[in-house]
PDB file with SEQRES, HELIX, SHEET and CRYST1 records, atoms N, CA, C and O in Angstrom:
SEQRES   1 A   83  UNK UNK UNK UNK UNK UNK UNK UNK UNK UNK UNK UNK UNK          
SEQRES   2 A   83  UNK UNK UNK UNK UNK UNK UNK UNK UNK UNK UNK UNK UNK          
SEQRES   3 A   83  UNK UNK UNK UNK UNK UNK UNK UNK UNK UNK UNK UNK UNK          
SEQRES   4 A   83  UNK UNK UNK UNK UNK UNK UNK UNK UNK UNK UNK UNK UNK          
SEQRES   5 A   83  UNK UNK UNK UNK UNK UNK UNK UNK UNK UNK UNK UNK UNK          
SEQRES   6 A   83  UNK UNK UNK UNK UNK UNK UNK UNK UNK UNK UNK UNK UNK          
SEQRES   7 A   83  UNK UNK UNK UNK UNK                                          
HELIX    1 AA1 UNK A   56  UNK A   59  1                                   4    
HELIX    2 AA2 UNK A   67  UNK A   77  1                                  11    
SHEET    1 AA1 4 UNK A  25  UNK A  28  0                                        
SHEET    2 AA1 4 UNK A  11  UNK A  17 -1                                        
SHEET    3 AA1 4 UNK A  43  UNK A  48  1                                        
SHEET    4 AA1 4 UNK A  34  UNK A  36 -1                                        
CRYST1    1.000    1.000    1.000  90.00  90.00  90.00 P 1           1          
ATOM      1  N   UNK A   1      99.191  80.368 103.492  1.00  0.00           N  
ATOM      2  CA  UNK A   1      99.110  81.266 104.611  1.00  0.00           C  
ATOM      3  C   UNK A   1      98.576  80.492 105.827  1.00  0.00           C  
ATOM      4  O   UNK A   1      97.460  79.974 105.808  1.00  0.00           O  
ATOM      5  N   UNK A   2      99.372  80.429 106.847  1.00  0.00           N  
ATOM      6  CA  UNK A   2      99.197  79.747 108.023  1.00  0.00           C  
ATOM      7  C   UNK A   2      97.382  80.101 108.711  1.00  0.00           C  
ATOM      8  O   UNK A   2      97.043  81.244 108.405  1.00  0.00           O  
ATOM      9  N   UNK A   3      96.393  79.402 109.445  1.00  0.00           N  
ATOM     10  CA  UNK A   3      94.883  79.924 109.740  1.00  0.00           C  
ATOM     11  C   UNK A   3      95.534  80.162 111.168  1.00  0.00           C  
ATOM     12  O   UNK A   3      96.326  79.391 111.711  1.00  0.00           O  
ATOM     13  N   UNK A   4      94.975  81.592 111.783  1.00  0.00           N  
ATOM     14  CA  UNK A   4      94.995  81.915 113.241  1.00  0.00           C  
ATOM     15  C   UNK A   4      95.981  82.664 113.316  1.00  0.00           C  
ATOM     16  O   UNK A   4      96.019  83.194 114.427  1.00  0.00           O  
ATOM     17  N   UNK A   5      96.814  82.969 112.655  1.00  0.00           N  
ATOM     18  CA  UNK A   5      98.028  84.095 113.064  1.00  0.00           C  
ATOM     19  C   UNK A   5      97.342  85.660 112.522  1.00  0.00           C  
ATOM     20  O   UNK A   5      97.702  86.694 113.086  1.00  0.00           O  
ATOM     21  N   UNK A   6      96.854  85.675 111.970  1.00  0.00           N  
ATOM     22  CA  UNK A   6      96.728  87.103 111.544  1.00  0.00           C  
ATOM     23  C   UNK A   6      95.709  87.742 111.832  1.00  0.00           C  
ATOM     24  O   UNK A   6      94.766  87.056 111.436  1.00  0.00           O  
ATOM     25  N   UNK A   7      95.286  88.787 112.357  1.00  0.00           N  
ATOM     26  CA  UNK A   7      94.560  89.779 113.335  1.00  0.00           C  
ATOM     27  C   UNK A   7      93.317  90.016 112.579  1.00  0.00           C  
ATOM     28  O   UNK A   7      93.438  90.378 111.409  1.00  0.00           O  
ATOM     29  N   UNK A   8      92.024  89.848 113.130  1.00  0.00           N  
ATOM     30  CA  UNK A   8      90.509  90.019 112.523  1.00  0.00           C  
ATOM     31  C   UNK A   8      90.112  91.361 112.545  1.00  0.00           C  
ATOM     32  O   UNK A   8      89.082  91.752 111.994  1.00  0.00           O  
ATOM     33  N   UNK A   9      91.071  92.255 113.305  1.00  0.00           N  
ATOM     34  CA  UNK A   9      90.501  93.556 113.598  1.00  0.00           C  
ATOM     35  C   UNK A   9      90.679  94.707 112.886  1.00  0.00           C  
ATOM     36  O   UNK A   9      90.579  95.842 113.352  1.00  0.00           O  
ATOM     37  N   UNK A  10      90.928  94.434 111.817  1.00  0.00           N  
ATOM     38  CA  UNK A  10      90.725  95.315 110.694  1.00  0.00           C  
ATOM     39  C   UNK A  10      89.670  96.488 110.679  1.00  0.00           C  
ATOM     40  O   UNK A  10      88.519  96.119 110.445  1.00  0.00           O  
ATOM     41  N   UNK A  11      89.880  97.971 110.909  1.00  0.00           N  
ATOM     42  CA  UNK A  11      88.895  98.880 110.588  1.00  0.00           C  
ATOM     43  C   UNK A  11      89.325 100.178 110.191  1.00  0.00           C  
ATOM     44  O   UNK A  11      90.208 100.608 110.933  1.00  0.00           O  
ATOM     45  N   UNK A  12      89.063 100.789 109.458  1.00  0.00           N  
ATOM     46  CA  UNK A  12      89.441 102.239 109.141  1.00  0.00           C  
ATOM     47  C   UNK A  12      89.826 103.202 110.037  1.00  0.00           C  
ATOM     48  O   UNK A  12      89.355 103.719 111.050  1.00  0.00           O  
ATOM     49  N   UNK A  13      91.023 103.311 109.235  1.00  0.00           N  
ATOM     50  CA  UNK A  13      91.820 104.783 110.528  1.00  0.00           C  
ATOM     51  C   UNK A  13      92.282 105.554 109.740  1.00  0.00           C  
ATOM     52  O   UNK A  13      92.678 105.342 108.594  1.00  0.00           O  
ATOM     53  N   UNK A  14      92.237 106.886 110.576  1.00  0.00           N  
ATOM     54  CA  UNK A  14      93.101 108.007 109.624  1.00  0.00           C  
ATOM     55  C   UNK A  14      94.522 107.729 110.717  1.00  0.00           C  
ATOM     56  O   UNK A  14      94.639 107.219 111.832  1.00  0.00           O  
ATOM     57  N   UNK A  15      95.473 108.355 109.738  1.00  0.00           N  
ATOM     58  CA  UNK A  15      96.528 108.618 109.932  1.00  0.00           C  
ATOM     59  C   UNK A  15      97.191 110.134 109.877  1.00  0.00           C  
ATOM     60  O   UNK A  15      97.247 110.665 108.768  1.00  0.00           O  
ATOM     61  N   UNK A  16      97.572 110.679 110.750  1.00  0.00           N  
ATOM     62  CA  UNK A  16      98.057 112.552 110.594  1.00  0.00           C  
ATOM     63  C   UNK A  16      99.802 112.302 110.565  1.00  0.00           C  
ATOM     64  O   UNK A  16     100.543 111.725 111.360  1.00  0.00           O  
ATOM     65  N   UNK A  17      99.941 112.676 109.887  1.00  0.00           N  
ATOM     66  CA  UNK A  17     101.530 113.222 109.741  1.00  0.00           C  
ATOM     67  C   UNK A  17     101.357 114.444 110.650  1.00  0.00           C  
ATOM     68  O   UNK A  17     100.293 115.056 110.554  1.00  0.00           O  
ATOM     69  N   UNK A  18     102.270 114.865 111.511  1.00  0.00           N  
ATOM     70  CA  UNK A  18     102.148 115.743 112.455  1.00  0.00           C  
ATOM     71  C   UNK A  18     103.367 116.837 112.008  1.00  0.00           C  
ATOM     72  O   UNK A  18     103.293 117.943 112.545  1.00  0.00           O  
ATOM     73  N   UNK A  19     104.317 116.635 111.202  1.00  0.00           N  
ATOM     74  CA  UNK A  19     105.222 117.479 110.554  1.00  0.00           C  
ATOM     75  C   UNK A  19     104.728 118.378 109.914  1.00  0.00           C  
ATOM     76  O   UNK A  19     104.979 119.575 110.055  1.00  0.00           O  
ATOM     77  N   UNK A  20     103.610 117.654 108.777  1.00  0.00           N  
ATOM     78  CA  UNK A  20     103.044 118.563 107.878  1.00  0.00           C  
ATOM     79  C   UNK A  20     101.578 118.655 108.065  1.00  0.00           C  
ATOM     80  O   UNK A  20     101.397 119.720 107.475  1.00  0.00           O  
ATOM     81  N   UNK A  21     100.621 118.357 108.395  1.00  0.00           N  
ATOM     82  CA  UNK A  21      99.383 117.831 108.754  1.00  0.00           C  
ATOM     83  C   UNK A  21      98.825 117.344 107.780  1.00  0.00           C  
ATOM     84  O   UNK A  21      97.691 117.573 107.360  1.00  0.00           O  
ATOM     85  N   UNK A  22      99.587 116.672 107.399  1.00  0.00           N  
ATOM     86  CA  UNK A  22      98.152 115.564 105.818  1.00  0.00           C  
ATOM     87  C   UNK A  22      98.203 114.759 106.658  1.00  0.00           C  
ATOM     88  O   UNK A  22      99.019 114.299 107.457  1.00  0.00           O  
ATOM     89  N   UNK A  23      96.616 114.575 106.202  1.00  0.00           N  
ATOM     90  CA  UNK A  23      95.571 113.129 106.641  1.00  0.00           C  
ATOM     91  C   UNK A  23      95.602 111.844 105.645  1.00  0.00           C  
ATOM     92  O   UNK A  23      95.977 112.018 104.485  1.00  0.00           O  
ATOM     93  N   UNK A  24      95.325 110.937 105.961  1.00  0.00           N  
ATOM     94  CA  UNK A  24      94.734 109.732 105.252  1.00  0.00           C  
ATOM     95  C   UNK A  24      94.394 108.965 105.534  1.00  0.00           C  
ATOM     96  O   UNK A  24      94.816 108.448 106.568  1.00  0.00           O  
ATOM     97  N   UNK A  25      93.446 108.423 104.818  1.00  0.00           N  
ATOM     98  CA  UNK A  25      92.870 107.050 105.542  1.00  0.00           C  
ATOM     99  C   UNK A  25      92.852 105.562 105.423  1.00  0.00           C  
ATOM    100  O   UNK A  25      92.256 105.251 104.392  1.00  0.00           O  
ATOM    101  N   UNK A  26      93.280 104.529 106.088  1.00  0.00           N  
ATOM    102  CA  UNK A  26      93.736 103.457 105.726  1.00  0.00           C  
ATOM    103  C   UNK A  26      92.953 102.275 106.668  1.00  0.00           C  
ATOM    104  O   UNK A  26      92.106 102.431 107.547  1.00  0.00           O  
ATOM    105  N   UNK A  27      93.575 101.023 106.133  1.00  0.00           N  
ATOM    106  CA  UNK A  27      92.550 100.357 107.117  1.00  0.00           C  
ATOM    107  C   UNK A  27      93.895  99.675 108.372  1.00  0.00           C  
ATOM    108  O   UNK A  27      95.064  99.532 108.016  1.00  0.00           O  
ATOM    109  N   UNK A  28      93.472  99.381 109.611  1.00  0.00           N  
ATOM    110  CA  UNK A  28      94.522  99.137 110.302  1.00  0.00           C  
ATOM    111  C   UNK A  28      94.150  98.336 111.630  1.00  0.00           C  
ATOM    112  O   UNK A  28      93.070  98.397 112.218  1.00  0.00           O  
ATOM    113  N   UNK A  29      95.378  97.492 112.020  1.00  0.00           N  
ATOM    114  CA  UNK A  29      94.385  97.203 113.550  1.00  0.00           C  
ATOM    115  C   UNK A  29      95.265  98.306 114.577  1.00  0.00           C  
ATOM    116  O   UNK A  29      94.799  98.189 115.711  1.00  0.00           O  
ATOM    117  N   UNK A  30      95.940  98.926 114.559  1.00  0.00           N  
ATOM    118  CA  UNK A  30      96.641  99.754 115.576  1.00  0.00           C  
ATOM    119  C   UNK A  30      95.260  99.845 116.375  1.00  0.00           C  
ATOM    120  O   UNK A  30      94.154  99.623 115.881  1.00  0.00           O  
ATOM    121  N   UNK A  31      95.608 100.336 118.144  1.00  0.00           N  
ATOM    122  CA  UNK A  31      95.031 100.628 119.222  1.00  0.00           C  
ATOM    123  C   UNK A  31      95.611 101.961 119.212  1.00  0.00           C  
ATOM    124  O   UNK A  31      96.806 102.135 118.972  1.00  0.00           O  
ATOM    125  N   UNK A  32      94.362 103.421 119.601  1.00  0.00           N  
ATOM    126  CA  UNK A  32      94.450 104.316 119.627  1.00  0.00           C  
ATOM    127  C   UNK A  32      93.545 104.571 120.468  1.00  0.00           C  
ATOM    128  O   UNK A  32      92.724 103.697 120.746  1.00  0.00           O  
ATOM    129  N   UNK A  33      93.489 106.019 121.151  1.00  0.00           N  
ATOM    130  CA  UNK A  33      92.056 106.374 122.083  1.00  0.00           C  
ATOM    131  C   UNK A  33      92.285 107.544 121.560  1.00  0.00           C  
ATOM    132  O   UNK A  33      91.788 108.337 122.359  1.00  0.00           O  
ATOM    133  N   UNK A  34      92.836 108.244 120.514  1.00  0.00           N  
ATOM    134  CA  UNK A  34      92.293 109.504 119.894  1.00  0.00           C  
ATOM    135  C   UNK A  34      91.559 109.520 118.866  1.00  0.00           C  
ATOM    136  O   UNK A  34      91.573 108.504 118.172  1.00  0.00           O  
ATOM    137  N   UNK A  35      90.756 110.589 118.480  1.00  0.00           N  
ATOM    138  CA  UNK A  35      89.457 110.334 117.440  1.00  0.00           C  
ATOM    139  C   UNK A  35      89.465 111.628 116.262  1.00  0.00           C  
ATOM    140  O   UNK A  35      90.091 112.660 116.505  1.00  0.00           O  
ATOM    141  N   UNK A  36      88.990 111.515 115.459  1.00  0.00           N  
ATOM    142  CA  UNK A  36      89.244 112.749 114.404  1.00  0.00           C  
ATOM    143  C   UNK A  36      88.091 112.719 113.492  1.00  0.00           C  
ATOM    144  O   UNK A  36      87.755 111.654 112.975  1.00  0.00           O  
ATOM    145  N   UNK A  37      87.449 113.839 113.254  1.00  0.00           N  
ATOM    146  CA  UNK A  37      86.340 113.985 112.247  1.00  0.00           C  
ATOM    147  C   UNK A  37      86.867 114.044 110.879  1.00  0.00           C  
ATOM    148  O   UNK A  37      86.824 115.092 110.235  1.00  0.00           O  
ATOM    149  N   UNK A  38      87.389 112.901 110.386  1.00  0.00           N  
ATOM    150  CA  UNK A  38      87.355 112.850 108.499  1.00  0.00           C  
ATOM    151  C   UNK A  38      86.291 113.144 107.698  1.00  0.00           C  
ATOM    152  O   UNK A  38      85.239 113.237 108.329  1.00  0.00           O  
ATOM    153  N   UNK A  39      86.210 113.315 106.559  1.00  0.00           N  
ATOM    154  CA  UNK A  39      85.140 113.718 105.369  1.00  0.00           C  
ATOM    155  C   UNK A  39      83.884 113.023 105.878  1.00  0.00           C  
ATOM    156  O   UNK A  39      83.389 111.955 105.520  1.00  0.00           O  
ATOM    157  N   UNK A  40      83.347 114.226 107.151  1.00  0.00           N  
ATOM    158  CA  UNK A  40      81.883 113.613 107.588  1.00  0.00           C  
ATOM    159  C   UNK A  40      81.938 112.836 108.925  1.00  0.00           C  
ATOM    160  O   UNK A  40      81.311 113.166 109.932  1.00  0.00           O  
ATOM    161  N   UNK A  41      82.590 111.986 108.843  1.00  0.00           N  
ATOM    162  CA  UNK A  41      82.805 110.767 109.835  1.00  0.00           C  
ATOM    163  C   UNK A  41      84.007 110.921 111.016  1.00  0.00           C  
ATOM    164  O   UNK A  41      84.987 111.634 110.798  1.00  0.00           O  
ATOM    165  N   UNK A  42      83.821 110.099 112.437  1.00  0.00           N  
ATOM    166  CA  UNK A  42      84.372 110.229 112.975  1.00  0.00           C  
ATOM    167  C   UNK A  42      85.030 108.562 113.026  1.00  0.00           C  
ATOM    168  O   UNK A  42      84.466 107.478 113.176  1.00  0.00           O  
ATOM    169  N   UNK A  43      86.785 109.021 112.784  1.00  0.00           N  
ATOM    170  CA  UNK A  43      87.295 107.667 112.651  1.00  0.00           C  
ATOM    171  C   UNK A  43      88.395 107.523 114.033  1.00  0.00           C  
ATOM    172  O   UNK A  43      88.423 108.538 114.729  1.00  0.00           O  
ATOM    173  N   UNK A  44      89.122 106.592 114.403  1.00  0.00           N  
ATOM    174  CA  UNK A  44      89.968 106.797 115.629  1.00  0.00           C  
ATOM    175  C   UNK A  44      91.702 107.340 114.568  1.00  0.00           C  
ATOM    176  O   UNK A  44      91.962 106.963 113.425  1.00  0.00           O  
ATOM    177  N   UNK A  45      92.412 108.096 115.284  1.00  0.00           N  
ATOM    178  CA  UNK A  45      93.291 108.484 114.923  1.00  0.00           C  
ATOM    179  C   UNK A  45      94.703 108.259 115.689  1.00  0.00           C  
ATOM    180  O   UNK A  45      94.876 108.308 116.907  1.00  0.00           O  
ATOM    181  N   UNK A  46      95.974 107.920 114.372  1.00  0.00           N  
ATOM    182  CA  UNK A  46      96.934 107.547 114.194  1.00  0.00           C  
ATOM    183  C   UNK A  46      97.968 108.672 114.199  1.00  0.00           C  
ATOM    184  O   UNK A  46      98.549 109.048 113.180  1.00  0.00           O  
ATOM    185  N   UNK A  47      98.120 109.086 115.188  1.00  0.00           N  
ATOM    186  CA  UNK A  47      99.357 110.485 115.234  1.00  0.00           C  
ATOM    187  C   UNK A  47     100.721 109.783 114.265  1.00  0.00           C  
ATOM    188  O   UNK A  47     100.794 108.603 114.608  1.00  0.00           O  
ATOM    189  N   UNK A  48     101.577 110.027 113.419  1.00  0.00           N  
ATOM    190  CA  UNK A  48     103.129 110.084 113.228  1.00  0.00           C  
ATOM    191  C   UNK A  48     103.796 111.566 112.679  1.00  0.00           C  
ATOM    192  O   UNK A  48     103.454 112.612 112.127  1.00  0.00           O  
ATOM    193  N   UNK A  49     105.209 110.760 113.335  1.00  0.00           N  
ATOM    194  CA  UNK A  49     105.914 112.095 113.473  1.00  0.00           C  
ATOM    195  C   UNK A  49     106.071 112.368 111.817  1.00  0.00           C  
ATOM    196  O   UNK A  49     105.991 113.546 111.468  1.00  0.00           O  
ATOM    197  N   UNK A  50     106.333 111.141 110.566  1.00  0.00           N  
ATOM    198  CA  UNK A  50     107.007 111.359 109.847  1.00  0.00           C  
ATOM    199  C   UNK A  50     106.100 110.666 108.636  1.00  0.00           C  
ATOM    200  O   UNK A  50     105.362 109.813 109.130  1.00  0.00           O  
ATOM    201  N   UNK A  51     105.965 110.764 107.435  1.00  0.00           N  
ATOM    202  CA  UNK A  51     105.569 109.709 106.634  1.00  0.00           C  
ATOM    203  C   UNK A  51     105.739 109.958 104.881  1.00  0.00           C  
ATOM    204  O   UNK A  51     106.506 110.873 104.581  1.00  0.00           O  
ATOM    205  N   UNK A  52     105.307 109.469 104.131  1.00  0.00           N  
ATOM    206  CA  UNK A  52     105.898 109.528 102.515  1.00  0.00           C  
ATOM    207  C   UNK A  52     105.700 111.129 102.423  1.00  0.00           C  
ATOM    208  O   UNK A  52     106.356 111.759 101.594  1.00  0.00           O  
ATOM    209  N   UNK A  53     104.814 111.763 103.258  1.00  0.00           N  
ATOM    210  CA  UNK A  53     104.486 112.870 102.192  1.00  0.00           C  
ATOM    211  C   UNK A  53     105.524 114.173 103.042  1.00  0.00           C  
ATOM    212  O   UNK A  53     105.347 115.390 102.982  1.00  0.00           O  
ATOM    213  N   UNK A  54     106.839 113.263 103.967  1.00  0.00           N  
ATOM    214  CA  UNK A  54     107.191 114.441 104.253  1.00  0.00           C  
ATOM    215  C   UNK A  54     108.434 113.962 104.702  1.00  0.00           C  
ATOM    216  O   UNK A  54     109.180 114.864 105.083  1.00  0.00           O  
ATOM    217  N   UNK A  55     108.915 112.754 104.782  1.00  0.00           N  
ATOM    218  CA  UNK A  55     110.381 112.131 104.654  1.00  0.00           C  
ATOM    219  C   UNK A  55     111.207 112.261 103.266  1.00  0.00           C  
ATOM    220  O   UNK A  55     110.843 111.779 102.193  1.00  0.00           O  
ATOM    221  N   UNK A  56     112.577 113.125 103.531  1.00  0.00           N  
ATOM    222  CA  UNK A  56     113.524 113.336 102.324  1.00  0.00           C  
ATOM    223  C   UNK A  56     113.119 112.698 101.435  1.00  0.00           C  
ATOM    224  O   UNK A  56     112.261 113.040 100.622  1.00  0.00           O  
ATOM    225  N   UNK A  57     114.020 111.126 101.522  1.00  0.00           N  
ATOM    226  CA  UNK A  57     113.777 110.468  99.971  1.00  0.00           C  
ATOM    227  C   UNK A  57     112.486 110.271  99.329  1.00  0.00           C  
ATOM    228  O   UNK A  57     112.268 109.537  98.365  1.00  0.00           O  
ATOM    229  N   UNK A  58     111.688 110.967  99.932  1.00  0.00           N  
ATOM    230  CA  UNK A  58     110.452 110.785  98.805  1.00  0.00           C  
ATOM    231  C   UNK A  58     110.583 112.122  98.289  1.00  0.00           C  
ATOM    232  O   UNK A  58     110.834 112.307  97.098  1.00  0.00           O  
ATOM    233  N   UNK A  59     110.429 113.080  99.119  1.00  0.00           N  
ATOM    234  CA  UNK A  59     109.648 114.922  98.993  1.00  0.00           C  
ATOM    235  C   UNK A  59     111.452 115.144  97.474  1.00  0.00           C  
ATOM    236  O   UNK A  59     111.430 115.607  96.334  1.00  0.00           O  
ATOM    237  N   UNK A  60     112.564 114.597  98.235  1.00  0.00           N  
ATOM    238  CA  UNK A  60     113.939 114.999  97.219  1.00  0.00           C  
ATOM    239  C   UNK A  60     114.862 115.970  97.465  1.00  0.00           C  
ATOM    240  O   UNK A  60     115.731 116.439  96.730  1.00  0.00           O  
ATOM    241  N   UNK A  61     114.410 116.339  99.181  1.00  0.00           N  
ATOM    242  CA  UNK A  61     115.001 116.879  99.899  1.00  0.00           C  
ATOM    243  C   UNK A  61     116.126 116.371 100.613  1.00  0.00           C  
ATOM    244  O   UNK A  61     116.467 116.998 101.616  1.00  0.00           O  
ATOM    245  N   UNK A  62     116.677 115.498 100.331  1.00  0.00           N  
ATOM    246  CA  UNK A  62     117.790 114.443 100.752  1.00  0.00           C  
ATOM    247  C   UNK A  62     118.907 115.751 101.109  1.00  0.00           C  
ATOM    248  O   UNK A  62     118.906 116.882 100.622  1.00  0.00           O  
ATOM    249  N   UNK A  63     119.615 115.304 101.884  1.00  0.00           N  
ATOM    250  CA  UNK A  63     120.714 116.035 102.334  1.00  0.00           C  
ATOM    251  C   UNK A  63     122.077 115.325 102.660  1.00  0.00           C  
ATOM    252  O   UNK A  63     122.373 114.487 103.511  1.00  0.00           O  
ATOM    253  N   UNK A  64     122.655 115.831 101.879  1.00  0.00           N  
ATOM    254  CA  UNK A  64     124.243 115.219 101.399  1.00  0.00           C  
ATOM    255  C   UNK A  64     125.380 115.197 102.445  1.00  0.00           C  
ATOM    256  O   UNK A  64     125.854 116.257 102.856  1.00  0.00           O  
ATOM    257  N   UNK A  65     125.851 113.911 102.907  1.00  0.00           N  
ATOM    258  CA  UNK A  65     126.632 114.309 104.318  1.00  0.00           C  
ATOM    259  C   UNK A  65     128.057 114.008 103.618  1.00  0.00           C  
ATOM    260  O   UNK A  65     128.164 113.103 102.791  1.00  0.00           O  
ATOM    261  N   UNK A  66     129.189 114.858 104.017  1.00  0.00           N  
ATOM    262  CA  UNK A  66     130.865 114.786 103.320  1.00  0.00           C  
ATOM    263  C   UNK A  66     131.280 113.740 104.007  1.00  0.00           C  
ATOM    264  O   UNK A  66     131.794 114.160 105.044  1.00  0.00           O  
ATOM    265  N   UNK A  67     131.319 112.519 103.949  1.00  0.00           N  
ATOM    266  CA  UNK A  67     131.503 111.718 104.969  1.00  0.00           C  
ATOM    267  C   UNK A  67     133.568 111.595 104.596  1.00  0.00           C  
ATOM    268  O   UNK A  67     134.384 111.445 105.506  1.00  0.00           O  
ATOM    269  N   UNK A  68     133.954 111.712 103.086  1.00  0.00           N  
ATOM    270  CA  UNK A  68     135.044 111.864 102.661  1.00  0.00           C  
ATOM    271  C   UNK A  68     135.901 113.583 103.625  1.00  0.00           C  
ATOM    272  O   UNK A  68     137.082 113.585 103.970  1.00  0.00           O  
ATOM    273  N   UNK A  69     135.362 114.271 103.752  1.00  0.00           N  
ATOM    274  CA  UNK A  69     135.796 115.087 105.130  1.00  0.00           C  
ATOM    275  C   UNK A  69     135.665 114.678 106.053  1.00  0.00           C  
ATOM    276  O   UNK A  69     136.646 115.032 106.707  1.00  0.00           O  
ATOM    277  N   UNK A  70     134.901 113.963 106.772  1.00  0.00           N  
ATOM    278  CA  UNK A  70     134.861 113.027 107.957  1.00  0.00           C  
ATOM    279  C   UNK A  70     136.138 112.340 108.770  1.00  0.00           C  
ATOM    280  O   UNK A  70     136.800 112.475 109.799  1.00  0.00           O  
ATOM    281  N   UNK A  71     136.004 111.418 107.456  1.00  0.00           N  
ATOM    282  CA  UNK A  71     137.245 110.561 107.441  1.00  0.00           C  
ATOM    283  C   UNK A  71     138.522 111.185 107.553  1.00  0.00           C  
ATOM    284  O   UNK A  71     139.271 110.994 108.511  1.00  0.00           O  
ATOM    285  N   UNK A  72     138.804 111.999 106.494  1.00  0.00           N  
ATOM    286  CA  UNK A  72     139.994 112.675 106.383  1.00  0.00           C  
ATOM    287  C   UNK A  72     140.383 113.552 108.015  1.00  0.00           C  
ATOM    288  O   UNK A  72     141.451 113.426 108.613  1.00  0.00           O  
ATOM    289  N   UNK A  73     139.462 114.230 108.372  1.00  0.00           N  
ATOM    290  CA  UNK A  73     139.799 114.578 109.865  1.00  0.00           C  
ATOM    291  C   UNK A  73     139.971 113.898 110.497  1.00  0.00           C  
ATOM    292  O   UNK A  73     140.792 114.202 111.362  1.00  0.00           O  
ATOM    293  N   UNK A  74     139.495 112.807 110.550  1.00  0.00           N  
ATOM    294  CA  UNK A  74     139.696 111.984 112.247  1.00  0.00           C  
ATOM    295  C   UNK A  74     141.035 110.860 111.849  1.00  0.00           C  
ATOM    296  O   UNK A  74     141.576 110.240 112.764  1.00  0.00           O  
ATOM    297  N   UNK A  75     141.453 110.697 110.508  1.00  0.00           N  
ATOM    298  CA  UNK A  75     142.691 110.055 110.096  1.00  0.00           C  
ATOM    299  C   UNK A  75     143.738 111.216 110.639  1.00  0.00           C  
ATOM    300  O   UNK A  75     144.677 110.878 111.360  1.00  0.00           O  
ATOM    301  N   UNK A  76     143.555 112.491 110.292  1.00  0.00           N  
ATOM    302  CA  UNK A  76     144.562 113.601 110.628  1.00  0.00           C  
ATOM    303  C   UNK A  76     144.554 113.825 112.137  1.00  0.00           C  
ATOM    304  O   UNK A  76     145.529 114.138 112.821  1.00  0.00           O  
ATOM    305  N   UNK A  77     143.116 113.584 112.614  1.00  0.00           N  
ATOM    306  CA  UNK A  77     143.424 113.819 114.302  1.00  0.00           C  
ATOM    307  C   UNK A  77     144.287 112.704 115.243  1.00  0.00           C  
ATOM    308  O   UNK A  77     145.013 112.831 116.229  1.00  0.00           O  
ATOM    309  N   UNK A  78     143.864 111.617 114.484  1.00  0.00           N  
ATOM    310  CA  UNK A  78     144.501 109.928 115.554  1.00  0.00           C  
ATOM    311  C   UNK A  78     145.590 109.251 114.444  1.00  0.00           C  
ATOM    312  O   UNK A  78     145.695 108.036 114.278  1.00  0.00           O  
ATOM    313  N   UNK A  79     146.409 110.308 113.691  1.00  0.00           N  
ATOM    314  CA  UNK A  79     147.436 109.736 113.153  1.00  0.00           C  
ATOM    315  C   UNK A  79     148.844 109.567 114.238  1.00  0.00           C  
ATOM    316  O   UNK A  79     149.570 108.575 114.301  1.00  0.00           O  
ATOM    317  N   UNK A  80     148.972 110.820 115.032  1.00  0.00           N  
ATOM    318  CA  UNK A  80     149.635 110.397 115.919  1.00  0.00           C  
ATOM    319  C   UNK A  80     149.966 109.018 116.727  1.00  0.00           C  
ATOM    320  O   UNK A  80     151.131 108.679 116.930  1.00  0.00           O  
ATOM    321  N   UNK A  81     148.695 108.145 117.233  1.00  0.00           N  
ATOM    322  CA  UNK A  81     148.188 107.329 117.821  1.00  0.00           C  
ATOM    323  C   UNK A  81     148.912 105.713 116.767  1.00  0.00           C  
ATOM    324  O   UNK A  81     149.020 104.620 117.322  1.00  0.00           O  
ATOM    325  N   UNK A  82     149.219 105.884 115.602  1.00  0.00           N  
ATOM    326  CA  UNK A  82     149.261 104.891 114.574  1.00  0.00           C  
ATOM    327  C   UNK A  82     150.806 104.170 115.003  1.00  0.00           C  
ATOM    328  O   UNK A  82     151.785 104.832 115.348  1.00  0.00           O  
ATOM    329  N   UNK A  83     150.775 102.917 114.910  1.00  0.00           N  
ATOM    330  CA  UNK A  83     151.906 102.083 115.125  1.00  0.00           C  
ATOM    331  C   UNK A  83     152.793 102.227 114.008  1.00  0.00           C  
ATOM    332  O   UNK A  83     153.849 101.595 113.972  1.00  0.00           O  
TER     333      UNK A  83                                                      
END                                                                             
């Protein structure tokens, strides 16, 4: 591992999923100026829109796109167009 590339500023942050509101806490160097009272303590806080506990392929909510209808329409719409 190369000395001097990697960031000293390591300190505990929560993180909010803002979809669903779970918290957690991790260690991180992100820059934030918002703050949040966790279990007791006040840590600086990590807004995201999205994260494991609420993106499809984890939760199994995946949603199935016909991409085989897709195709088939736009072959039937720009067949005209074909040499």
């Amino acid at each position: 591992m190369k000395k001097g590339i990697h960031p000293e500023n390591y300190r505990l942050v929560v993180f909010k999923d803002m979809s669903n509101d779970d918290v957690f806490l991790c260690k991180s160097t992100a820059e934030t100026k918002d703050s949040i009272e966790f279990e007791g303590q006040e840590y600086p806080l990590i807004k995201m829109e999205i994260s494991s506990t609420s993106h499809p392929f984890y939760t199994g909510k995946v949603k199935l796109v016909d991409t085989a209808g897709r195709v088939d329409k736009f072959m039937n719409k720009y067949k005209k167009f074909a040499k």
